[in-house]
Residue frames as a rotation matrix with the C-alpha (Angstrom) as fourth column:
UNK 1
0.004 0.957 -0.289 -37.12
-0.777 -0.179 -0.603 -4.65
-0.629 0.227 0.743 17.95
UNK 2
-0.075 0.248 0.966 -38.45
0.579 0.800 -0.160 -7.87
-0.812 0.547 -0.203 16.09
UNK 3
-0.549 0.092 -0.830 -38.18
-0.511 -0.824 0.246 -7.90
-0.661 0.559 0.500 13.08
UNK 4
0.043 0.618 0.785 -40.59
0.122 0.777 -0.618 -10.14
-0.992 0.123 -0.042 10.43
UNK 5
-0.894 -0.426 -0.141 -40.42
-0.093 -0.130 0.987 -11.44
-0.439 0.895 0.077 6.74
UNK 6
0.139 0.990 -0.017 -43.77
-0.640 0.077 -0.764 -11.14
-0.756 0.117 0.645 4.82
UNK 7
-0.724 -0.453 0.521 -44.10
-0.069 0.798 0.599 -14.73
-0.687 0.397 -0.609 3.21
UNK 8
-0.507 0.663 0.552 -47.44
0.848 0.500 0.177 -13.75
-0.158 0.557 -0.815 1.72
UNK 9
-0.871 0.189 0.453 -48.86
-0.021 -0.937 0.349 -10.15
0.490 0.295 0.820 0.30
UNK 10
-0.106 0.691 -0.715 -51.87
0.994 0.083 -0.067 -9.39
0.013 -0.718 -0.696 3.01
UNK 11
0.422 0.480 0.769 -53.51
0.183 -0.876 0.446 -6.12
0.888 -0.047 -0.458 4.18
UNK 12
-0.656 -0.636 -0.407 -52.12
0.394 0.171 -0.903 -4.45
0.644 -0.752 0.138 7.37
UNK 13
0.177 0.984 0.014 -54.87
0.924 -0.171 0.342 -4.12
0.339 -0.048 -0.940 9.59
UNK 14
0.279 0.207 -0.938 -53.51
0.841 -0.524 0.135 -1.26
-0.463 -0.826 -0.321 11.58
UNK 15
-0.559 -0.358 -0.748 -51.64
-0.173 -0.832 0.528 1.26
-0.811 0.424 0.403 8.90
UNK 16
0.593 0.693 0.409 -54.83
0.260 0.316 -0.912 -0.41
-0.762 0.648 0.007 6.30
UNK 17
0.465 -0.063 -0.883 -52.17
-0.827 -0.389 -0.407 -0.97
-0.318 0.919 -0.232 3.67
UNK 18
0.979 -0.198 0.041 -50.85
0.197 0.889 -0.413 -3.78
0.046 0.413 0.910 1.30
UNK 19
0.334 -0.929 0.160 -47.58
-0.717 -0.140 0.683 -5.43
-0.612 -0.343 -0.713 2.28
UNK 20
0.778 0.307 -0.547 -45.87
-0.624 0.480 -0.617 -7.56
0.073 0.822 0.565 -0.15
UNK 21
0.826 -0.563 -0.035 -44.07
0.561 0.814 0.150 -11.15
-0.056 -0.144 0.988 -0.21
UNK 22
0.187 -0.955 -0.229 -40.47
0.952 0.234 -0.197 -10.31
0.242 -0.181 0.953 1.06
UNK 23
0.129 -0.078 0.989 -41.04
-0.353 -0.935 -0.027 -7.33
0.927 -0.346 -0.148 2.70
UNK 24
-0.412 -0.248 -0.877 -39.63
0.707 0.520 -0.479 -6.94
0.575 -0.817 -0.039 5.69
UNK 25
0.149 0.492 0.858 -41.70
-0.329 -0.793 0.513 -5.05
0.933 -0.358 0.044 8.48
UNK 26
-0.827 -0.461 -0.321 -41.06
0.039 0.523 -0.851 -4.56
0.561 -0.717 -0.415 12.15
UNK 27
-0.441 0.521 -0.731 -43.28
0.879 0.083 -0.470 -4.77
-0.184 -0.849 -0.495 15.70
UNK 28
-0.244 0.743 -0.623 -44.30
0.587 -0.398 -0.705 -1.18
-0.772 -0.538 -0.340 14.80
UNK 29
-0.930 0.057 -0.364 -45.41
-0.368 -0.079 0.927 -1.65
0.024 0.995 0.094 11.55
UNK 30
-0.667 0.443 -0.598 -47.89
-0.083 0.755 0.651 -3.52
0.740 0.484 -0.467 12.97
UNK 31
-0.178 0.443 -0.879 -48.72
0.783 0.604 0.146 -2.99
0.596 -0.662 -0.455 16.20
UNK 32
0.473 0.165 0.866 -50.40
-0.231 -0.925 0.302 -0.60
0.850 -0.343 -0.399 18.61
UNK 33
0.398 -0.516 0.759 -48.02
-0.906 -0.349 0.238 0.07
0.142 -0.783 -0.606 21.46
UNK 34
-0.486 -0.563 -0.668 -46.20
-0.645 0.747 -0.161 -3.39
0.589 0.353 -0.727 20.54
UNK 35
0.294 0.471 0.832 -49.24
-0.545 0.798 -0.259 -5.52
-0.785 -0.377 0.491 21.34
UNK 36
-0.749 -0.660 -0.054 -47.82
-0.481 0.486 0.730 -8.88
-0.456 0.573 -0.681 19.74
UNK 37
-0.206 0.722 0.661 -51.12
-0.028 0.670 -0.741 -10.42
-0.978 -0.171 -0.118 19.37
UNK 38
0.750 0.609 -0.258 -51.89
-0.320 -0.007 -0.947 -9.47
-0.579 0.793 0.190 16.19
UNK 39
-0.118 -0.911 -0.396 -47.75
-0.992 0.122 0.015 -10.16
0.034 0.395 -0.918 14.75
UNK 40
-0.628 -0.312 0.713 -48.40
-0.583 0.796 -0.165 -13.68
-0.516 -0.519 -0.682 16.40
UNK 41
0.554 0.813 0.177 -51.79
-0.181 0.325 -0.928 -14.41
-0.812 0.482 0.328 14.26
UNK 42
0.702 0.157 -0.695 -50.03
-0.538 -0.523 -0.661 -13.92
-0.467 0.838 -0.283 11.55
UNK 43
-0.257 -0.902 -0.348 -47.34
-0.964 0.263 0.029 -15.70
0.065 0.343 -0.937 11.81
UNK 44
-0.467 0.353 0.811 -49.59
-0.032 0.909 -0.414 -18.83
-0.884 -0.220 -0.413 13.00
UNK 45
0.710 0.592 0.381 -51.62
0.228 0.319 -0.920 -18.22
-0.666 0.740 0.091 9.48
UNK 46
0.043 -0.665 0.745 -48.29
0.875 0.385 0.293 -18.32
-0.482 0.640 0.599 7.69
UNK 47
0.881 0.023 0.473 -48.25
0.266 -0.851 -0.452 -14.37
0.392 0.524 -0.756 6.35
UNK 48
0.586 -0.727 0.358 -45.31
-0.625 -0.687 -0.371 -13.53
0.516 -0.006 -0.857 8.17
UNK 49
0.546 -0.407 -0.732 -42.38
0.525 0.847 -0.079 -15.00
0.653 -0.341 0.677 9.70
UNK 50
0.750 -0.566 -0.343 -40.01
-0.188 -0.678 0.710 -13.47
-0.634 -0.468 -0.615 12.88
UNK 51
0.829 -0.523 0.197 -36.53
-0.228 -0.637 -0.736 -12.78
0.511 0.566 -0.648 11.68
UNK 52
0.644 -0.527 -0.554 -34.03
0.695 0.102 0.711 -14.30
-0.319 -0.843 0.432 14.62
UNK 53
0.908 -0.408 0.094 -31.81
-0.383 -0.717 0.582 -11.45
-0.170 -0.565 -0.807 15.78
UNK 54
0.610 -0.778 -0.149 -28.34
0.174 0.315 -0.933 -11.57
0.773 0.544 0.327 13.86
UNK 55
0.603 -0.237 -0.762 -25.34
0.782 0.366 0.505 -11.80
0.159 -0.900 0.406 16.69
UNK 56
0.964 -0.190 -0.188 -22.94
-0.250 -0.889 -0.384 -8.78
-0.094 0.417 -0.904 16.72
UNK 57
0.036 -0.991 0.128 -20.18
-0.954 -0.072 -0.291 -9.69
0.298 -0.111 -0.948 17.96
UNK 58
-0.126 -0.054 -0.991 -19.04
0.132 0.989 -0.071 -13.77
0.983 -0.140 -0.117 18.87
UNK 59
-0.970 0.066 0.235 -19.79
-0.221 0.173 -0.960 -13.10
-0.104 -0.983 -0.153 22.40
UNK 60
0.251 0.968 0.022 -24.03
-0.885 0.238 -0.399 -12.52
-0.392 0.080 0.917 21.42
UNK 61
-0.350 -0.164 -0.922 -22.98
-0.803 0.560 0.205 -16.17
0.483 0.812 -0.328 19.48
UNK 62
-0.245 0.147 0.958 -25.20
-0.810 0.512 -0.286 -19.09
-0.533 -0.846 -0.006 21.00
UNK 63
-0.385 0.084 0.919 -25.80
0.272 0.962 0.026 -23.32
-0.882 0.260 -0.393 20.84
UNK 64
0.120 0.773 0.623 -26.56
0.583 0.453 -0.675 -23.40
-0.803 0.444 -0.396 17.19
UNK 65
0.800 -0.186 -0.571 -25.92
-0.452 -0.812 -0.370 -19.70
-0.395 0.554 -0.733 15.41
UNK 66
0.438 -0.876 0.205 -22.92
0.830 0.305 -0.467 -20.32
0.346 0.374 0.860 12.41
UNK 67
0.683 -0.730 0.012 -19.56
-0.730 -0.683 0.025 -18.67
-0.010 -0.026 -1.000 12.50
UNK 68
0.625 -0.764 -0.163 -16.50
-0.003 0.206 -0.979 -19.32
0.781 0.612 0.127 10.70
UNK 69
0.777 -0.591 0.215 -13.19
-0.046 0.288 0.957 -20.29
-0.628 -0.753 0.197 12.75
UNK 70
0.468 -0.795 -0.386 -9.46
-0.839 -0.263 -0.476 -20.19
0.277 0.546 -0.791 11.56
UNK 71
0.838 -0.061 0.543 -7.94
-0.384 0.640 0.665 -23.78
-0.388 -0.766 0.513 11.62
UNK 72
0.166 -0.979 -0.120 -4.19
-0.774 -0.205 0.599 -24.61
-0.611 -0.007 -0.791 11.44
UNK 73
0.725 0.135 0.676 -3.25
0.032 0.973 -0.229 -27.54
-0.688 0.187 0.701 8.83
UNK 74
0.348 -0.935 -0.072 -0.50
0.160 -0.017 0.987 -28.61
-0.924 -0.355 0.144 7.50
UNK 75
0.134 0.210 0.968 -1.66
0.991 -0.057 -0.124 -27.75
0.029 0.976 -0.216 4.25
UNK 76
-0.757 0.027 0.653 -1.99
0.156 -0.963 0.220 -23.99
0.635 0.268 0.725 5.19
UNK 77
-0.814 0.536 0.226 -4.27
-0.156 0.174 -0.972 -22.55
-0.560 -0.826 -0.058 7.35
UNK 78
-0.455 0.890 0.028 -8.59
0.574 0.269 0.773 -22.96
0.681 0.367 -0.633 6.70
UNK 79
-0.717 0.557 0.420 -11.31
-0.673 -0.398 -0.623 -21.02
-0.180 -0.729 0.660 7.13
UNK 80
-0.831 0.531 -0.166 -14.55
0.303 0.682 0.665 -23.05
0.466 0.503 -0.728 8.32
UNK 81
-0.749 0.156 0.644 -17.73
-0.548 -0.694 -0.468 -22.79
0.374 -0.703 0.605 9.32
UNK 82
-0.804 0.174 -0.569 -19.83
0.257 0.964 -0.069 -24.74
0.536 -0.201 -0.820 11.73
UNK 83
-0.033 0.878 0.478 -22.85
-0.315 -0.463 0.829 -24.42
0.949 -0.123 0.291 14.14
UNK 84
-0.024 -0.485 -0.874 -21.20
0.671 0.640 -0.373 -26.37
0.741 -0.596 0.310 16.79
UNK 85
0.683 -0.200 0.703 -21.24
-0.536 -0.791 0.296 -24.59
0.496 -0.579 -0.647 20.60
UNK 86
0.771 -0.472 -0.426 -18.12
0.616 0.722 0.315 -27.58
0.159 -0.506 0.848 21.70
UNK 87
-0.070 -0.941 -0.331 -15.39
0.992 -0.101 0.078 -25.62
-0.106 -0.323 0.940 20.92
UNK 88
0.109 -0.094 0.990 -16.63
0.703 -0.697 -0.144 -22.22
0.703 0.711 -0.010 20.21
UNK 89
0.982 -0.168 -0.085 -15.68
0.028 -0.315 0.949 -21.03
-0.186 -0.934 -0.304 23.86
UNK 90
0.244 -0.969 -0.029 -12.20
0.558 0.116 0.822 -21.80
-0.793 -0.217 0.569 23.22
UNK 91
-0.196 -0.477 0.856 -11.97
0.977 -0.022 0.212 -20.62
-0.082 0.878 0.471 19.82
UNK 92
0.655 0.616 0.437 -13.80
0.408 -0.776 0.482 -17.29
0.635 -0.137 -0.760 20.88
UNK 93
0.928 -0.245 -0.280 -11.63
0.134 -0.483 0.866 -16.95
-0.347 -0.841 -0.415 23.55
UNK 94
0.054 -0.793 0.607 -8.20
0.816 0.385 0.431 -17.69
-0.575 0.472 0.668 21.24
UNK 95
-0.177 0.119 -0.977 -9.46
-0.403 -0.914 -0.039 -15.20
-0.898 0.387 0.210 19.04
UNK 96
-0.873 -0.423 0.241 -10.51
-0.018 0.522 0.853 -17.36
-0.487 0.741 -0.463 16.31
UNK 97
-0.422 0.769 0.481 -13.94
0.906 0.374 0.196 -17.27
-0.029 0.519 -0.854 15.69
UNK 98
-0.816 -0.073 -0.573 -16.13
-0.185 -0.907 0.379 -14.90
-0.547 0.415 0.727 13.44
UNK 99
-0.103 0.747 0.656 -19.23
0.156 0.664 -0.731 -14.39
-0.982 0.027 -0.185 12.28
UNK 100
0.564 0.255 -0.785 -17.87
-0.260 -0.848 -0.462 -13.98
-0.783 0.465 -0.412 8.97
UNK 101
0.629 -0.614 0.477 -15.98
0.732 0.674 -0.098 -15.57
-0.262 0.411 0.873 6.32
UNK 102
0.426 -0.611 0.667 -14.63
0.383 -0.546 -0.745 -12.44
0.819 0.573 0.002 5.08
UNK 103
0.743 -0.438 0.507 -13.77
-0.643 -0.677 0.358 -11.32
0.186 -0.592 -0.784 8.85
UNK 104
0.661 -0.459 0.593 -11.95
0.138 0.852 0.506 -14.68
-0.737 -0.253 0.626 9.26
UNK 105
0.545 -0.578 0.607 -10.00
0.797 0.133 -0.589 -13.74
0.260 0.805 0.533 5.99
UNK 106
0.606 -0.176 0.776 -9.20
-0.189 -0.979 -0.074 -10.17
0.773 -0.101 -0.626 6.99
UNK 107
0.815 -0.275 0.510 -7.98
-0.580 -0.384 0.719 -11.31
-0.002 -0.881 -0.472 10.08
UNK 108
0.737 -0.607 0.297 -5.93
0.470 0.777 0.419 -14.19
-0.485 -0.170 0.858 8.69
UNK 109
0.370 -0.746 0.553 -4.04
0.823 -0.013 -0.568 -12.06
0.431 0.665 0.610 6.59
UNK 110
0.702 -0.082 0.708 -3.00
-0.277 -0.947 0.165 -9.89
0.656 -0.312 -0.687 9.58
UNK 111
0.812 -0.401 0.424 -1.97
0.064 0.784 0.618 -12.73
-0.580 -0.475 0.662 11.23
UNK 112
0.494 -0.628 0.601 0.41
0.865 0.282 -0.415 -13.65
0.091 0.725 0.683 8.11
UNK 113
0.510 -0.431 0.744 1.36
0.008 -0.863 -0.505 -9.79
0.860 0.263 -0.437 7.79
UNK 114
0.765 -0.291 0.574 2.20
-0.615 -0.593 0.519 -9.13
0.190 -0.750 -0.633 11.13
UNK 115
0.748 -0.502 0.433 4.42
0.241 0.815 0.528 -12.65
-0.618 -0.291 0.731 11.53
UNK 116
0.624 -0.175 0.761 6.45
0.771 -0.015 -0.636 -10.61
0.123 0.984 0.125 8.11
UNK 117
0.420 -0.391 0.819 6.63
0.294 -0.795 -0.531 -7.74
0.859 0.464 -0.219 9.49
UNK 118
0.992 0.104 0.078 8.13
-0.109 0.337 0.935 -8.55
0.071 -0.936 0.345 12.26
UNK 119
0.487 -0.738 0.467 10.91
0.836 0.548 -0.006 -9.80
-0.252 0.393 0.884 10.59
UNK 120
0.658 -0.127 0.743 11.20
0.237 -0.900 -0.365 -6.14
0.715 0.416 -0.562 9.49
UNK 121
0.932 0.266 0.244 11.48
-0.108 -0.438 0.893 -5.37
0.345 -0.859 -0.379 12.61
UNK 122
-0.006 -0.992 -0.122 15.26
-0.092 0.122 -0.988 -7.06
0.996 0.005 -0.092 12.94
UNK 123
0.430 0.310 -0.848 14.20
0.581 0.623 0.523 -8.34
0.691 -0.718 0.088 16.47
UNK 124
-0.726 -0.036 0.687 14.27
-0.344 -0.846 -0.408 -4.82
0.596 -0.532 0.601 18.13
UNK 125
0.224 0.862 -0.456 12.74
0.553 0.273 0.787 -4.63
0.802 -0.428 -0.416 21.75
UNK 126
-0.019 -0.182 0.983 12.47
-0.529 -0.833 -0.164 -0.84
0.849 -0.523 -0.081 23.47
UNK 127
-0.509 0.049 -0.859 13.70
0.853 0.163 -0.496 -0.94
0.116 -0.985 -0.125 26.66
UNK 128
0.337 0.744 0.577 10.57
0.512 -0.659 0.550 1.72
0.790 0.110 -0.603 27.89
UNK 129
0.653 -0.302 -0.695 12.79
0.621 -0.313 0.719 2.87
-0.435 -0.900 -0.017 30.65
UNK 130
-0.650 -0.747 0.141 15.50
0.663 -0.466 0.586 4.43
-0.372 0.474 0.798 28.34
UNK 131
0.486 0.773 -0.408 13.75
0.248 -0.570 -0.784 7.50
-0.838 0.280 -0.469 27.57
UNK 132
0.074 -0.539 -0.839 16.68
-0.447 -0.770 0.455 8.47
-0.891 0.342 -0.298 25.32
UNK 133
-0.538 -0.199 0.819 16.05
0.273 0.878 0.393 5.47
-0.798 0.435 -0.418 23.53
UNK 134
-0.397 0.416 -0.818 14.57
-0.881 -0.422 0.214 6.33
-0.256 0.806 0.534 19.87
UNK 135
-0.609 0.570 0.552 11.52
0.523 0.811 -0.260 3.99
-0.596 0.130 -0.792 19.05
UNK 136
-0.621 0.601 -0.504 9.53
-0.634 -0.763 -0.129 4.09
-0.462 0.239 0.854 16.27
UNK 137
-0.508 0.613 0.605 6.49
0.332 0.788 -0.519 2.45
-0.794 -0.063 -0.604 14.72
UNK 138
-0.889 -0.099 0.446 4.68
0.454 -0.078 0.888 2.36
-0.053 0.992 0.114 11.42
UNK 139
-0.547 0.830 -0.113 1.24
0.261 0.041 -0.964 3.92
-0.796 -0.557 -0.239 10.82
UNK 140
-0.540 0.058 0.840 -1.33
0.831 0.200 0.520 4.86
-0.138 0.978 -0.156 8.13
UNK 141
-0.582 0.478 -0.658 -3.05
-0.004 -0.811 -0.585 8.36
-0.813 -0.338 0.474 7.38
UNK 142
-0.194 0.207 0.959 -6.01
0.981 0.028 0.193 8.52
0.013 0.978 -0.208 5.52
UNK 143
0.723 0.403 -0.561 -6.35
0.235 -0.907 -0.348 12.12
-0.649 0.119 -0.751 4.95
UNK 144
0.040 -0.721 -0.692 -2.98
-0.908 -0.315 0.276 11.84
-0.417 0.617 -0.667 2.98
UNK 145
0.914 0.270 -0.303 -3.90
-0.404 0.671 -0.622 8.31
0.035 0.691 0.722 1.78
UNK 146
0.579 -0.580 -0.574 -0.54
-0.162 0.608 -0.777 7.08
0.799 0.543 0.258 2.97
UNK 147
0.750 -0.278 -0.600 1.57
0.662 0.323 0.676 5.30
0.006 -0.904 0.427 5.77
UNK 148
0.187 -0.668 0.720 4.12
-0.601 -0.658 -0.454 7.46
0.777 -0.348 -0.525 8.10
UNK 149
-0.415 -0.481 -0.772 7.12
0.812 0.187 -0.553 6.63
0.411 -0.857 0.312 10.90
UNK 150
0.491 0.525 0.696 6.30
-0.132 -0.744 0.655 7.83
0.861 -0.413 -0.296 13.92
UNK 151
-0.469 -0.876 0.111 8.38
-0.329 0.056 -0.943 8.42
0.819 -0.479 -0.315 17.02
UNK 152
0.553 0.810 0.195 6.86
-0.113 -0.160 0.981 6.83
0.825 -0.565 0.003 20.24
UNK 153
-0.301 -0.848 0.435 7.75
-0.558 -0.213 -0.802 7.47
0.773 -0.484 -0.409 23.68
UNK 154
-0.379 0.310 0.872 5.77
-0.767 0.422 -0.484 5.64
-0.518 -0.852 0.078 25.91
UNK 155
-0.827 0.178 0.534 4.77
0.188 0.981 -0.037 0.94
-0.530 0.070 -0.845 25.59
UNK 156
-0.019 0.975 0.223 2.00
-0.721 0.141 -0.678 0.35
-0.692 -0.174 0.700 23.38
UNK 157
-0.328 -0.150 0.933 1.47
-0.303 0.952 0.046 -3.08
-0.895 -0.268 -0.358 22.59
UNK 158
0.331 0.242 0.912 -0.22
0.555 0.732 -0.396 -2.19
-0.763 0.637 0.108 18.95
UNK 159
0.804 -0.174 -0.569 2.24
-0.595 -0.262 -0.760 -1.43
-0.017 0.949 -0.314 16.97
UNK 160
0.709 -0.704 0.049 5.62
0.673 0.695 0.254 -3.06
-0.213 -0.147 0.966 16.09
UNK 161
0.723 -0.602 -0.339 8.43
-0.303 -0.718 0.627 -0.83
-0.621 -0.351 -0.701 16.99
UNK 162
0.758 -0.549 0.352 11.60
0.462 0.071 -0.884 -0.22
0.460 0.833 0.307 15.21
UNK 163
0.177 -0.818 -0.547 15.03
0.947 -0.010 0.321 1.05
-0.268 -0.575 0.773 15.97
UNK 164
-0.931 -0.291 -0.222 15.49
0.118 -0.813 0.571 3.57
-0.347 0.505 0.791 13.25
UNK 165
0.181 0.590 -0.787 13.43
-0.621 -0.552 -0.557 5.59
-0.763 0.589 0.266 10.91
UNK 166
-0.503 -0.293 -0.813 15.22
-0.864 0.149 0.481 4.18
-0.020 0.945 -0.328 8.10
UNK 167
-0.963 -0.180 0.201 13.86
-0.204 0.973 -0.107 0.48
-0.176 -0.144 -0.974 9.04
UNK 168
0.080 0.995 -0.062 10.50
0.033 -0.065 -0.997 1.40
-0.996 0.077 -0.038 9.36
UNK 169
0.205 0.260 -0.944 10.50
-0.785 -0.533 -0.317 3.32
-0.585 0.805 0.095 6.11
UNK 170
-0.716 -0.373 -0.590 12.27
-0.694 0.464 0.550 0.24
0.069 0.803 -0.591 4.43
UNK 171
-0.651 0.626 0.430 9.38
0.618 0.765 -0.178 -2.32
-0.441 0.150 -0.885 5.55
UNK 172
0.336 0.800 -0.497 7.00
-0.171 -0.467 -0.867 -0.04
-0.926 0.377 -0.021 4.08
UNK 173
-0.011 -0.367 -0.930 8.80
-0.989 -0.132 0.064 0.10
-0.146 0.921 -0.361 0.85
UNK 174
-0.821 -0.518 -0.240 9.22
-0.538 0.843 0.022 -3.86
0.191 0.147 -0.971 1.11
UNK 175
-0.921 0.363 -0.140 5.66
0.360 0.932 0.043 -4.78
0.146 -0.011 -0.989 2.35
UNK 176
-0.809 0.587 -0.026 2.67
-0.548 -0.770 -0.327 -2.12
-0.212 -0.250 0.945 1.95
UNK 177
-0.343 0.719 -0.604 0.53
-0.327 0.512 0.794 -4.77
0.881 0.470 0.059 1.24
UNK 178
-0.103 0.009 -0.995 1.32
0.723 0.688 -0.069 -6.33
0.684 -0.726 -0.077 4.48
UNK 179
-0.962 -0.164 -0.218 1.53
0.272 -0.615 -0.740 -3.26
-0.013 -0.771 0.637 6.39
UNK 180
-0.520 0.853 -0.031 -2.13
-0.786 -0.465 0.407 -2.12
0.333 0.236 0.913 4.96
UNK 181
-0.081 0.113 -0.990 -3.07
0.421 0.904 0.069 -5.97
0.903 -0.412 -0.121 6.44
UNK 182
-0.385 -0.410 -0.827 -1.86
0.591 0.579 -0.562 -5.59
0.709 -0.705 0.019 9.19
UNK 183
-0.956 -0.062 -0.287 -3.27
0.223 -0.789 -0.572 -2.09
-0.190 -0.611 0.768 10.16
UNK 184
-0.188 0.967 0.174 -6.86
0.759 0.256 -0.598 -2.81
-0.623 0.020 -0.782 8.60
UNK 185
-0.520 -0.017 -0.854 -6.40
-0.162 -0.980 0.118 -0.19
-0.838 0.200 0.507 6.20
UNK 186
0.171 0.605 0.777 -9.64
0.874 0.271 -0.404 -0.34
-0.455 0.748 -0.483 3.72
UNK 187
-0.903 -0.426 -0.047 -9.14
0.195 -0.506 0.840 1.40
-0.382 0.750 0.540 0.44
């Protein structure tokens, strides 16, 4: 559903009541059975304006819309943001672009975490055939408001796996900052 800023305080003809500058009102605020005709007057005598439709996700992102990108430099990375559609196929498809500065932050510092805790990890890699093989992986409950080892027995690709219990438990102790990063855990 359209939606429309009111740029000037006017009568609505159809609910006969006064809307005021920066209200927003949509298609059936205004209209019977979403005839536009009367939305369209209005917006030709300057009383309202349309609203363009915000993207959800970087796929709905087209020629023109901003969004923010992560870009390597040898300074550190950067977050930027452009309006550009040249590279925003690749970067979309990379996982880099966002229509957010804060999602572009959130995700760089998962990036960073996960490249840490990795290291945790002491370059362990389950063979998934050894059932007897003890694998575990790090995780975060919020009903107790804190992270737990779990044992897993079967491949999944998001978590990072450990040998022992004890290892896990020690990156936690050594990086709950990173581990809350890395697992998107809002507080």
């Amino acid at each position: 559903m359209k939606k429309y800023k009111v740029l000037k305080e006017c009568i609505n003809p159809i609910r006969v009541e006064l809307v005021k500058e920066g209200d927003i009102i949509t298609e059936d605020d205004c209209c019977l059975a979403k005839d536009s005709i009367l939305l369209a007057r209005m917006s030709m005598e300057g009383f309202v304006e349309e609203i363009p439709e915000q993207p959800k996700t970087v796929w709905d992102l087209k020629d023109g819309d901003g969004w923010f990108y992560i870009e390597p430099e040898c300074t550190g990375p950067l977050i930027y943001i452009t309006h550009s559609d040249k590279w925003l196929s690749t970067y979309r498809e990379l996982g880099l672009a966002f229509l957010s500065k804060i999602e572009a932050k959130k995700e760089l510092a998962r990036r960073k975490a996960k490249v840490i805790l990795e290291g945790d990890t002491k370059g362990f890699k389950p063979n998934w055939r050894k059932t007897e093989q003890s694998k575990y992986y790090v995780g975060y409950s919020y009903e107790q408001n804190d992270f737990y080892v779990g044992e897993i027995l079967s491949s999944c690709e998001l978590h990072l796996h450990f040998a022992t219990r004890s290892d896990a438990k020690a990156s936690i102790d050594a990086h709950p900052n990173e581990w809350k990063a890395y697992l998107g855990v809002e507080e």
